[in-house]
N, C-alpha and C positions, 0 to 999 in steps of 0.2 A: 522199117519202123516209122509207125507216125509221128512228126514232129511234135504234135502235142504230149505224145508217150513219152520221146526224148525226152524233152525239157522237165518233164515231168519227174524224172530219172536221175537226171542232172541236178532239179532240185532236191529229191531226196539225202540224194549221193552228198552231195554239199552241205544239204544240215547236218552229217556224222562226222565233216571236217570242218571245223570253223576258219583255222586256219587258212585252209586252201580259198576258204571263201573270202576271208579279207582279203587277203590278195590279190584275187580275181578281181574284187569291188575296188579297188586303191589302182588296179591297171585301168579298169575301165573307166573310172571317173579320170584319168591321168590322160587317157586319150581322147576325153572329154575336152578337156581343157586345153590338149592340143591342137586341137579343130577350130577352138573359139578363140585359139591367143589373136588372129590378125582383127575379125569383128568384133571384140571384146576382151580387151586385153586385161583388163581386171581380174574378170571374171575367170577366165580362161589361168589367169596366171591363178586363185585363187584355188579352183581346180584341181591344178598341177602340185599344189602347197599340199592340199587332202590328200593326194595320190603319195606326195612322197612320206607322207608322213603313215600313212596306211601301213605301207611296206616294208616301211623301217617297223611298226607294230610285230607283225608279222614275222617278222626275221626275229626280232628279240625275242616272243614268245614262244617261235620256234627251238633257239638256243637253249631258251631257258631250260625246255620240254626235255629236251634233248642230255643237258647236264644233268635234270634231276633223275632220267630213267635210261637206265643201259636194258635195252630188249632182246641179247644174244644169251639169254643163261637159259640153262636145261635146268628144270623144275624134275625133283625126283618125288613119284605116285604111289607108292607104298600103300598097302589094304592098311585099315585100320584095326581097333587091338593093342591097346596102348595102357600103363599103371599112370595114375595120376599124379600130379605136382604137388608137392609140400611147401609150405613155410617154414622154416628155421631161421629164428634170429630176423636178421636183416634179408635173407636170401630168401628167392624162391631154388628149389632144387629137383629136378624132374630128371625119375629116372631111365635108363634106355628102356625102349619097348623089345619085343620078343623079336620085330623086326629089323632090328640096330638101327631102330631112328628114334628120334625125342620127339612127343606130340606132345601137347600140352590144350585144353580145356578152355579157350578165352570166350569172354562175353566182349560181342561186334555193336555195340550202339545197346548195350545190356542186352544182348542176345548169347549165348551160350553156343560155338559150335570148335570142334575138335578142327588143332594146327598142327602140318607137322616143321617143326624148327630144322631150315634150312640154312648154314650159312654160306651155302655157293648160289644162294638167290637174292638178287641185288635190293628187289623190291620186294613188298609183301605183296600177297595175290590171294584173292577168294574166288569162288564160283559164284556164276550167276544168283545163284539155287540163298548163296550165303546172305548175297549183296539184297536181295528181295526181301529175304526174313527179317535184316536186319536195318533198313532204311538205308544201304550205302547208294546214292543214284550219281550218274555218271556229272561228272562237271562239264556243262555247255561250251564252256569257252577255251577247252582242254580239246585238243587234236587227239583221237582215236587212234592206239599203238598197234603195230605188229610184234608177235613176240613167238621164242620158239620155246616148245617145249617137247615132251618123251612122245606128243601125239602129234609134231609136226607145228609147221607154222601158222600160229590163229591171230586172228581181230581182237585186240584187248578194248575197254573203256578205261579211263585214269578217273578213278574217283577217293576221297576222303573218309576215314572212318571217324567220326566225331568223337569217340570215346572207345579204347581195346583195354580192356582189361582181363587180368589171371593174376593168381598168387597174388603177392604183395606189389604188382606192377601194375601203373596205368599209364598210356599213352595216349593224347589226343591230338586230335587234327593229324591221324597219320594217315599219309600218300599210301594208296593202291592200285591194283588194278584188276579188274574184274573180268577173268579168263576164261571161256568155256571149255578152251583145252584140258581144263583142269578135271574136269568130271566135276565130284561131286565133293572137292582136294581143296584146304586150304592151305596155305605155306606163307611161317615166318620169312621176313627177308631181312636182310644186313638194316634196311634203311631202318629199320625199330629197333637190332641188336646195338645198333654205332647209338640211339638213345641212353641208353642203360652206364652206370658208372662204371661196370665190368662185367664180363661173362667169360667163365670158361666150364674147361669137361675134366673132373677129376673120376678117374676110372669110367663107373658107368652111369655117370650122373653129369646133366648138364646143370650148371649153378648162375643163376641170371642176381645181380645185386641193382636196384635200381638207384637213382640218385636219389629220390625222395620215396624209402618205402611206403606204401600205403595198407592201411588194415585190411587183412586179407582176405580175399577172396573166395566162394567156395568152390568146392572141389569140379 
């Protein structure tokens, strides 16, 4: 391969990680400064200052990344064919589907597309197909996840849905991430259920109570 194809490659590859690319840049500037510490000891030291501080960026963002998303959970794919969510009272209450899973109706940035409510799914997750319709776009400064799901191990994005709404619930500025694996699937995760004042399954109805209901949504 031609070096300019490489480098070429190299830069791509690196704009999908940011992370990996701070660090890169904090090593290189770091050995920068080690070069200059004896003819320029300022500077050089000055350098080595950028470099550590780079890295220490880097490691914390990493952590963070890393605390806020566990990437090991199987996502279950179920065809769709689902009854719809009600409001009562304070509740929204959504009953099982014919496939013994809960989907529920939500608007993604006010876009409308069918979830199915997962709680062995740590994070929520859309498809590409959802995140386009509804303006979710990947955060730049967010490192690009791998994640397993029923189709094997894929590339996720981590991005934010500015406003999810259904029934009497709304949630903003929630964390996702945007999985091809998924087909054409989107799946509640725990990170929206643990929002909500209480949730549980009496018989065949899952019951979501939010903290603050809101006037409801339609179907």
């Amino acid at each position: 391969m031609e070096l300019s194809a490489y480098i070429s490659d190299l830069t791509d590859y690196l704009a999908t990680q940011p992370l990996l690319a701070l660090a890169m840049l904090a090593i290189f500037i770091g050995v920068a400064g080690g070069m200059l510490r004896r003819s320029a000891p300022r500077l050089g030291g000055l350098l080595r200052g950028v470099s550590h501080l780079g890295l220490v960026a880097a490691l914390l963002l990493t952590i963070a990344q890393v605390t806020r998303f566990t990437t090991d959970t199987d996502f279950a794919l179920p065809q769709f064919g689902m009854p719809r969510q009600s409001v009562e009272g304070n509740e929204t209450r959504v009953p099982i589907s014919d496939d013994g899973h809960f989907w529920v109706t939500a608007e993604v940035n006010g876009v409308p597309h069918d979830f199915l409510v997962d709680t062995g799914a740590t994070i929520t997750a859309i498809s590409p197909q959802t995140a386009g319709l509804s303006g979710v776009d990947p955060k730049p400064i967010r490192q690009a996840i791998t994640m397993r799901t029923a189709n094997g191990v894929v590339r996720a994005e981590v991005g934010t849905i500015r406003e999810f709404r259904f029934g009497n619930i709304v949630a903003r500025d929630l964390d996702t991430v945007v999985a091809p694996g998924l087909g054409d699937a989107n799946v509640i995760g725990m990170n929206f259920l643990s929002r909500l004042a209480s949730w549980r399954v009496e018989g065949r109805t899952l019951i979501l109570v939010p903290n603050r209901p809101q006037p409801a949504a339609g179907p």
